[in-house]
C-alpha positions, -999 to 999 in steps of 0.1 A, spaced: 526 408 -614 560 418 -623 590 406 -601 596 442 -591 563 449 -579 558 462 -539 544 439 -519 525 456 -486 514 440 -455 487 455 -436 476 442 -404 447 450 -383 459 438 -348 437 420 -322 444 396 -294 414 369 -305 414 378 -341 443 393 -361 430 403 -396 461 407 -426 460 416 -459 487 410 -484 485 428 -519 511 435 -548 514 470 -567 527 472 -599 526 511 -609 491 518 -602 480 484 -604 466 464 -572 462 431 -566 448 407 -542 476 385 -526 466 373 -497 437 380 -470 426 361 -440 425 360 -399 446 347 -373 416 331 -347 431 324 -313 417 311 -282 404 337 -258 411 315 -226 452 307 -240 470 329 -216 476 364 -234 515 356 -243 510 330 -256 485 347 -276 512 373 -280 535 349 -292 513 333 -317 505 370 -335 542 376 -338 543 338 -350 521 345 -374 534 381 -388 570 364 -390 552 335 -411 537 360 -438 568 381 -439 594 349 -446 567 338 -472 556 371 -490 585 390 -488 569 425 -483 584 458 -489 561 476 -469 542 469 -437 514 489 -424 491 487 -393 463 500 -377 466 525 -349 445 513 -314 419 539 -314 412 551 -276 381 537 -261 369 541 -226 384 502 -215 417 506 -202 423 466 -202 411 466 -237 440 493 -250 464 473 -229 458 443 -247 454 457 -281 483 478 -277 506 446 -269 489 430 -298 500 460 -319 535 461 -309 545 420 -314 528 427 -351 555 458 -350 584 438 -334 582 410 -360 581 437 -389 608 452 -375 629 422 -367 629 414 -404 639 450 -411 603 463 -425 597 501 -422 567 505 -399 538 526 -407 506 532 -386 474 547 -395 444 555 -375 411 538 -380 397 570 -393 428 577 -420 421 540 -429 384 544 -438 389 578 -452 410 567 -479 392 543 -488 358 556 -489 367 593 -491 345 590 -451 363 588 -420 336 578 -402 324 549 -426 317 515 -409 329 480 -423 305 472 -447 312 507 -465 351 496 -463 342 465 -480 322 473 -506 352 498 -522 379 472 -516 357 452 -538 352 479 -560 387 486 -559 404 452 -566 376 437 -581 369 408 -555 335 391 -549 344 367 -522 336 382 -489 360 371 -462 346 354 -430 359 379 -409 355 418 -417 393 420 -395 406 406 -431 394 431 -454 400 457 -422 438 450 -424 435 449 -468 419 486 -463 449 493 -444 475 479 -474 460 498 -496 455 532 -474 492 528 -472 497 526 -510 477 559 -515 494 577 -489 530 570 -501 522 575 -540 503 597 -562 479 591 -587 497 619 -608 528 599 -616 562 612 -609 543 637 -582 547 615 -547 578 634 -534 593 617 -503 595 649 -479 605 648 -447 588 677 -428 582 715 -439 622 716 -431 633 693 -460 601 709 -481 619 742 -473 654 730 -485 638 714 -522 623 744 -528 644 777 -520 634 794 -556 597 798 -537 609 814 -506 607 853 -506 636 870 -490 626 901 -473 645 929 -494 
């Protein structure tokens, strides 16, 4: 990869396992960096848990540098305790991004699957079998959190660029759309 390629981080947050997936795009080129877990000890007390995921995110940012950091979204189950946790999980992964001055961008389990597979609704094994397709991989990862948080790199990557080069536009809103694009608007005579 070239020295100006984007690096993205995507995460898929969890309080016993952390999946994160590193990759490196180079125009419309993707490759495989980096993908693997963070396995902590479900009887650690949960901050130190807490401190060990921001630890962790820190680690990956000092060594690959990303340009672009992207997490999953807690979806909303019926366990209260559960979202707690997740959610806390979720916002060290954020705080550490932030802290090194990443933009933050979240998408939800659904958005994450659906650009991947094209199905919202796919489950895990689907996801993996495109990222394989898509970066050309044969090693499956011990945990399916790995390749979660790589499905969420790249879901990033497809949402901020275009496969029809020079078409990604970085709007802001149907405001800023409205201001690029006066010579469309009809004025009533």
């Amino acid at each position: 990869m070239k020295k100006n390629a984007q690096i993205i981080l995507g995460i898929d947050p969890g309080t016993i396992i952390m999946g994160y997936g590193l990759i490196a795009v180079n125009g419309q080129k993707l490759q495989l960096l980096h993908m693997d877990v963070l396995k902590l000890n479900a009887k650690k007390d949960q901050h130190i848990r807490l401190e060990l995921i921001h630890r962790r995110v820190a680690e990956l940012i000092q060594e690959y540098q990303p340009t672009s950091f992207a997490i999953e979204a807690p979806f909303f189950g019926k366990n209260v305790q559960s979202m707690l946790k997740l959610g806390r999980a979720q916002g060290v992964a954020i705080a550490a991004a932030i802290q090194a001055g990443l933009e933050v961008c979240e998408y939800s389990p659904k958005k994450v699957k659906q650009s991947i597979t094209g199905n919202g609704n796919a489950d895990k094994h689907q996801v993996w079998s495109m990222l394989q397709r898509i970066l050309t991989i044969e090693e499956k990862p011990e945990f399916l959190d790995a390749s979660d948080a790589l499905a969420v790199a790249i879901c990033h990557h497809y949402q901020t660029t275009s496969p029809i080069p020079g078409a990604a536009s970085k709007l802001k809103g149907w405001e800023d759309f409205l201001k690029k694009n006066e010579h469309r608007i009809r004025k009533p005579v």
